[in-house]
KOLZA-517329 format. One record per residue: residue number from 1; x, y, z of N, C-alpha, C, O in turn; residue in three letters; chain. Coordinates in steps of 0.1 Angstrom, whole numbers. Example, Ala and Ser with C-alpha at 12.3 -4.5 7.8 and 13.67 -1.06 7.14 Angstrom:
BEGIN
R     i     n.X     n.Y     n.Z    ca.X    ca.Y    ca.Z     c.X     c.Y     c.Z     o.X     o.Y     o.Z    aa   ch
R     1     132     -57      78     123     -45      78     132     -33      78     142     -33      85   ALA    A
R     2     128     -22      71     137     -11      71     129       0      79     134      11      80   SER    A
! end
This chain:
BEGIN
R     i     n.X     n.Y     n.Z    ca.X    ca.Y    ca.Z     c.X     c.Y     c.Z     o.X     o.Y     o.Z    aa   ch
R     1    -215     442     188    -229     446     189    -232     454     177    -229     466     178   UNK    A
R     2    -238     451     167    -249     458     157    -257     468     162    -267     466     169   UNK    A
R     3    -249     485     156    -254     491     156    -262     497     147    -262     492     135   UNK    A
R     4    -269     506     148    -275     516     136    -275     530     134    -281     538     142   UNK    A
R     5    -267     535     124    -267     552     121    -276     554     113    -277     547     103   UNK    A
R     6    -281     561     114    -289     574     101    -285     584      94    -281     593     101   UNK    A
R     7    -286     586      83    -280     596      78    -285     607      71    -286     600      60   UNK    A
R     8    -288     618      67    -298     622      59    -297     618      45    -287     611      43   UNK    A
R     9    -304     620      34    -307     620      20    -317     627      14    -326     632      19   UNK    A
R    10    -313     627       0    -323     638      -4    -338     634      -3    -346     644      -3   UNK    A
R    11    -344     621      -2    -355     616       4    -361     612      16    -371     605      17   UNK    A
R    12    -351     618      27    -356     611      43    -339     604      50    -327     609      50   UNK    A
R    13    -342     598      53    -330     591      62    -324     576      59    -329     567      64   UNK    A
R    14    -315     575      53    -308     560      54    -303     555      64    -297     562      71   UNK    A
R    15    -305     542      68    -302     533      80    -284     526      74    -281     519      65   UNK    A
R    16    -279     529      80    -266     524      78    -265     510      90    -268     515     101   UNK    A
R    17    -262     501      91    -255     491      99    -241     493     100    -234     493      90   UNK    A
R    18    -235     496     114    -225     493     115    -211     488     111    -201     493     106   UNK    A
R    19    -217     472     115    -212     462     109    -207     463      95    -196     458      91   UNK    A
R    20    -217     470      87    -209     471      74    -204     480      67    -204     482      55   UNK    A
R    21    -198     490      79    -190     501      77    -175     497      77    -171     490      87   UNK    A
R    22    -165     501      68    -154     495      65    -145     508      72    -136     505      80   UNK    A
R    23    -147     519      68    -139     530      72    -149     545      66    -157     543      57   UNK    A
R    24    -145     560      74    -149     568      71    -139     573      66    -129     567      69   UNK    A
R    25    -139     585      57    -128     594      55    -137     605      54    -149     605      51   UNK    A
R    26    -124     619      61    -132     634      64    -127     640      50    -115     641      47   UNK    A
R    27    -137     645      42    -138     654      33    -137     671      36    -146     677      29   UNK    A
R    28    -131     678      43    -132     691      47    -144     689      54    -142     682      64   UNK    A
R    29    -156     692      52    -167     694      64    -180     684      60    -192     684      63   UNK    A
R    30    -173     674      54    -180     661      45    -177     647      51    -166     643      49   UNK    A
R    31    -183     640      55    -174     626      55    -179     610      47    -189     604      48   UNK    A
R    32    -166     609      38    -180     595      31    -177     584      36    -166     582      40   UNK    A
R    33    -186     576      37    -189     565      48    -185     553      40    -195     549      33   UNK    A
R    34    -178     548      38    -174     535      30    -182     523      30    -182     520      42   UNK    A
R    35    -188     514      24    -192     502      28    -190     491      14    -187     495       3   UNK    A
R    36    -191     478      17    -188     471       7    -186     471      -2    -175     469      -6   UNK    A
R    37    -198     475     -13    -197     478     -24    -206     494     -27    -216     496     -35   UNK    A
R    38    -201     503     -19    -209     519     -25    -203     529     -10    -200     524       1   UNK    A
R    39    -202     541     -13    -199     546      -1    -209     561      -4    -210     565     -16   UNK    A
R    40    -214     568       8    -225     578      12    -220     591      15    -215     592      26   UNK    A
R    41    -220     600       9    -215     614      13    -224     623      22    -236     625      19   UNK    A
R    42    -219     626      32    -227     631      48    -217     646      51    -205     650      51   UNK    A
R    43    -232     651      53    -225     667      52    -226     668      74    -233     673      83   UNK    A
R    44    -212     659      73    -214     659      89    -197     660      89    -192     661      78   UNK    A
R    45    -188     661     101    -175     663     101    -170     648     108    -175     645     119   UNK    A
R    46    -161     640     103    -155     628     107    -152     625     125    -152     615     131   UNK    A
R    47    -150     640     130    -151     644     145    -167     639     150    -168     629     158   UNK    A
R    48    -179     644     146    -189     644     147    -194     622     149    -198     617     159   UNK    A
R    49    -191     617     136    -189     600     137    -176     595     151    -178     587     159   UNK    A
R    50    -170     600     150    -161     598     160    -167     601     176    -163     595     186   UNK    A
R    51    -175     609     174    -185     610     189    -193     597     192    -196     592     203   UNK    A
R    52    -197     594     179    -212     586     180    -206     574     174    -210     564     181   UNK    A
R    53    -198     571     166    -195     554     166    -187     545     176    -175     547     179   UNK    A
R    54    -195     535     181    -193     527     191    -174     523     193    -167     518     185   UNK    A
R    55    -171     527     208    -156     531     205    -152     515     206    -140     514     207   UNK    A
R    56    -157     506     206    -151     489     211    -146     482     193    -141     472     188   UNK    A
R    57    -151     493     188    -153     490     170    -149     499     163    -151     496     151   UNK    A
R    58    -142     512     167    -145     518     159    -128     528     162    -128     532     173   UNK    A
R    59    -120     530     156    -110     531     158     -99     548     147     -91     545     138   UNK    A
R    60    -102     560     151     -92     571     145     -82     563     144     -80     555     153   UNK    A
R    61     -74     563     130     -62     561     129     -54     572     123     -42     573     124   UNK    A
R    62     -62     581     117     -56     595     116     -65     603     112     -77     600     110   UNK    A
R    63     -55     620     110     -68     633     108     -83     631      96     -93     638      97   UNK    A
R    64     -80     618      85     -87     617      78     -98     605      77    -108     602      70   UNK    A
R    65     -91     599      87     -98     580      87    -104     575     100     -99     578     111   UNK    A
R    66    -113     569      99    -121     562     113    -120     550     107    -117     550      95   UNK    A
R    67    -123     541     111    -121     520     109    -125     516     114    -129     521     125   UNK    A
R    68    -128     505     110    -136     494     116    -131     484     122    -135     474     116   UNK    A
R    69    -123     481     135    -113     474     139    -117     462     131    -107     454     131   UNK    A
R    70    -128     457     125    -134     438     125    -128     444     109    -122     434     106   UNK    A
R    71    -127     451     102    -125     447      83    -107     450      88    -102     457      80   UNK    A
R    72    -100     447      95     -86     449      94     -83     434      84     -87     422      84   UNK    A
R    73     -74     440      76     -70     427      67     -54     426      69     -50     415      66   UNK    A
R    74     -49     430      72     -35     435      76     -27     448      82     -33     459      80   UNK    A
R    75     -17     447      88      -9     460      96       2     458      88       5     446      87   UNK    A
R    76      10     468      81      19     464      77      32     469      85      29     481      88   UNK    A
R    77      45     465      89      53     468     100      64     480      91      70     488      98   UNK    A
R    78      65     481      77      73     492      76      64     506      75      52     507      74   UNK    A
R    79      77     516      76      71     530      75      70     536      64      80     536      57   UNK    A
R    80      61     541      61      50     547      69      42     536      71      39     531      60   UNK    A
R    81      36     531      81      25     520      89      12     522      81       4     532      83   UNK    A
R    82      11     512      73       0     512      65     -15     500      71     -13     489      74   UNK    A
R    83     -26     506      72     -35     494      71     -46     486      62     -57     490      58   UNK    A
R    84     -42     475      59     -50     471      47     -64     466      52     -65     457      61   UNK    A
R    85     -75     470      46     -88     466      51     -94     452      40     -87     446      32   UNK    A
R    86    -109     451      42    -113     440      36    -114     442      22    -114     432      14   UNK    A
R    87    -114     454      19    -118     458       3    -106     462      -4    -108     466     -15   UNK    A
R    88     -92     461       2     -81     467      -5     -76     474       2     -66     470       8   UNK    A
R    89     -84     487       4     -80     497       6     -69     501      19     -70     499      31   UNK    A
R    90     -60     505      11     -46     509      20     -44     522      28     -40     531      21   UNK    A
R    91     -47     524      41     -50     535      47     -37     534      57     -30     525      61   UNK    A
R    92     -37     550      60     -20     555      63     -26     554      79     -37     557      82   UNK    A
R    93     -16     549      86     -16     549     101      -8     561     110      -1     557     119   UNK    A
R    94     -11     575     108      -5     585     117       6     578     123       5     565     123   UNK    A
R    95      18     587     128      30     585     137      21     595     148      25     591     159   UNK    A
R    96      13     603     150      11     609     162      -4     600     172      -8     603     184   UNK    A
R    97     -12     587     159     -17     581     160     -13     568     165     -21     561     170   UNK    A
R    98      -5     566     164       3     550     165       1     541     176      -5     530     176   UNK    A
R    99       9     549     188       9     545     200      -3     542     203      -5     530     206   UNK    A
R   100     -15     550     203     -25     548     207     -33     537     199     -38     527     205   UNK    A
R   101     -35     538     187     -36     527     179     -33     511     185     -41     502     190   UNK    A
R   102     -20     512     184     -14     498     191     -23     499     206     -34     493     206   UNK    A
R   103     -20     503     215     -30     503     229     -44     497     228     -49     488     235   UNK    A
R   104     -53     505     216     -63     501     210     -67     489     210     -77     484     215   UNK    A
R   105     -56     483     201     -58     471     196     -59     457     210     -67     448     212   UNK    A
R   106     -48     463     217     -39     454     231     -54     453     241     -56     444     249   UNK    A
R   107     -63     463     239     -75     467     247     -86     456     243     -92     447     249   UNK    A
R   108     -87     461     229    -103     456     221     -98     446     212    -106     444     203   UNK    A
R   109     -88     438     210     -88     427     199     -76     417     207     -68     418     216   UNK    A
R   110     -80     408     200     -70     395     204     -60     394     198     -62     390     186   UNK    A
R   111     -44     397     201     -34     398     200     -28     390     203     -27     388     215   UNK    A
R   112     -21     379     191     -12     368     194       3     372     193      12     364     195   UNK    A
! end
């Protein structure tokens, strides 16, 4: 389901789509919002997105990263548990994150 965030800017508010959010990462009291080709610096806390993005989609994998369960490009099985998304980007999968992670997945995705 296609959502919509807003975000402030120095001119009003940007409409973000969901859908084309790849991953957040927390900047100390900052979080930038990743998307295809550009990512948005939001003076909000990654806790704060984590309230408000849709949890069927939207997935903590650790203190610094939120995901987009649909851009998963791979899980990789050695340690440290890495996850590769649609753009590259290789993001660390927490050991205090994991279990839950995997549950996540067993919940909201199709697992062969």
């Amino acid at each position: 389901m296609a959502t919509n965030i807003f975000i402030p800017t120095n001119d009003g508010l940007a409409i973000i789509h969901t859908d084309d959010i790849l991953y957040l990462e927390a900047e100390s009291n900052y979080t930038n919002i990743y998307l295809k080709d550009q990512f948005q610096t939001v003076s909000r806390s990654l806790k704060h997105f984590e309230d408000k993005l849709p949890p069927a989609n939207f997935v903590r994998i650790h203190n610094r990263y939120i995901i987009n369960i649909a851009k998963i490009k791979a899980i990789s099985k050695k340690r440290p548990v890495k996850i590769l998304l649609q753009n590259d980007a290789e993001l660390p999968l927490s050991d205090t994150r994991k279990d839950l992670f995997f549950a996540y997945l067993d919940q909201f995705a199709i697992m062969l």
